[in-house]
N, C-alpha and C positions, 0 to 999 in steps of 0.2 A: 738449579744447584746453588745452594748458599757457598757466602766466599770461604766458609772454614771447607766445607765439603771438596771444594774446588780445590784448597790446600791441600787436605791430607790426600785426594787422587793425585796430584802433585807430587807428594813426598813418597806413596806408591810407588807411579811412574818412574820416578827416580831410582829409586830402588828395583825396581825391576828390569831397565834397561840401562845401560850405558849409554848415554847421551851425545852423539859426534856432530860437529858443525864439518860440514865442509864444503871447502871454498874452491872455487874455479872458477873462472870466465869461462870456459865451457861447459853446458848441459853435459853435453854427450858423455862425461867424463864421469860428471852425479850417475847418469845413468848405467854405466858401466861399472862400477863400484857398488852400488842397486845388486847388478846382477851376481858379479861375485860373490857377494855376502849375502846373499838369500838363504842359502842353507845354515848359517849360522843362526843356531839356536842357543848356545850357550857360552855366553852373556846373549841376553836378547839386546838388539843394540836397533836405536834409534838415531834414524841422520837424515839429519835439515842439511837442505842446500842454499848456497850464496852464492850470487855469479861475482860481487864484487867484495873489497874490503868496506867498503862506506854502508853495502847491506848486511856485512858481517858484523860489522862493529853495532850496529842499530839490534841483531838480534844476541849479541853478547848481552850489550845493555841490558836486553829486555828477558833474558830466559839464560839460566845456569846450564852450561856445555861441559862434558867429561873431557872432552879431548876433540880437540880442535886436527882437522887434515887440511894442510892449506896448500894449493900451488903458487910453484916458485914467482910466476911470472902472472902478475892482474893490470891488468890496463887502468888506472895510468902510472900507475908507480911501477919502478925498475924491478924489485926482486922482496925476498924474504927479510932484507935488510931495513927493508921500507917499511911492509908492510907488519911483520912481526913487531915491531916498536908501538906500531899504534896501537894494535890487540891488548900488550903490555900494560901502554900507557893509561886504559880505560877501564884497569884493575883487573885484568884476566889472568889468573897465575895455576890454572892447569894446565896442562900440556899440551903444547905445540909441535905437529911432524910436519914438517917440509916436503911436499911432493913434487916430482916434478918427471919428466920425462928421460931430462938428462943430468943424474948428481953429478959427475966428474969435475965440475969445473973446479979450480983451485978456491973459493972464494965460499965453496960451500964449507971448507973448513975451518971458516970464521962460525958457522952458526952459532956454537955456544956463547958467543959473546955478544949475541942480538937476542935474546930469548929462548932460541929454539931449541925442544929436547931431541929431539930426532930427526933425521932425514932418511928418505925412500922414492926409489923409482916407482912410477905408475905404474910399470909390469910386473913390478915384485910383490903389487895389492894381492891377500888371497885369505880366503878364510883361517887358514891355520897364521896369516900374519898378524891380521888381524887381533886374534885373540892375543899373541904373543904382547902386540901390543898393548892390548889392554892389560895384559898379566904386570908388564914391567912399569906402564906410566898412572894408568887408574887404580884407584882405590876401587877392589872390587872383592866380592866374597867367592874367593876362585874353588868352586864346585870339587870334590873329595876327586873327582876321575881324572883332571884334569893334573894333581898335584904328582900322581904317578911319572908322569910325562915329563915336569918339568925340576923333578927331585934330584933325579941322575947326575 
């Protein structure tokens, strides 16, 4: 495949999936997000996994992400505080959700003032959130069926 060819399946690609990085120090977590979203077909959606921020920032670098799902807490940095700055820092300006196990803390209600658009519990992942989410943060061509639902 020639590199224009490699482009325009690129600009395809893109176009035809929404594109998530998401990050955890735990697999099991990619894996479990995997399986939720398997039945979503519309947006067809493509997600790389990161176990780190230093492997996330290397695949930011190197490849365009619609929407970033990052957990709170990556070894060795403290929280979203940390980590969301560097994403930032290395010219990342779509959207960033903050996952985590437990949002309560008081501290999560700084987010907006470190980058992040959004925050969510791990439990509340599901295909219908999903897509909500991509309705509200990505640039997406949201499907005529779907406008019913969220015109009301």
């Amino acid at each position: 495949m020639s590199g224009e060819d490699e482009t325009m399946s690129a600009e395809a690609t893109r176009r035809n999936a929404v594109k998530v990085l998401f990050v955890d120090d735990e697999f099991i977590e990619f894996r479990s997000l995997k399986k939720k979203i398997a039945d979503l077909s519309e947006p067809r959606v493509d997600v790389e996994y990161s176990q780190s921020i230093g492997d996330a920032l290397d695949k930011v670098k190197a490849s365009r992400f619609d929407l970033i799902l990052l957990d709170n807490r990556l070894l060795p940095n403290a929280d979203f505080r940390e980590t969301v700055p560097e994403l930032r820092g290395i010219g990342y300006t779509g959207p960033i959700g903050v996952i985590s196990t437990d949002i309560s803390g008081n501290y999560f209600q700084e987010f907006p003032d470190y980058g992040v658009d959004f925050r969510i519990g791990k439990d509340e992942i599901d295909v219908q959130t999903l897509q909500h989410i991509i309705r509200e943060y990505v640039t997406y061509d949201v499907p005529d069926f779907w406008k019913d639902d969220y015109s009301a």
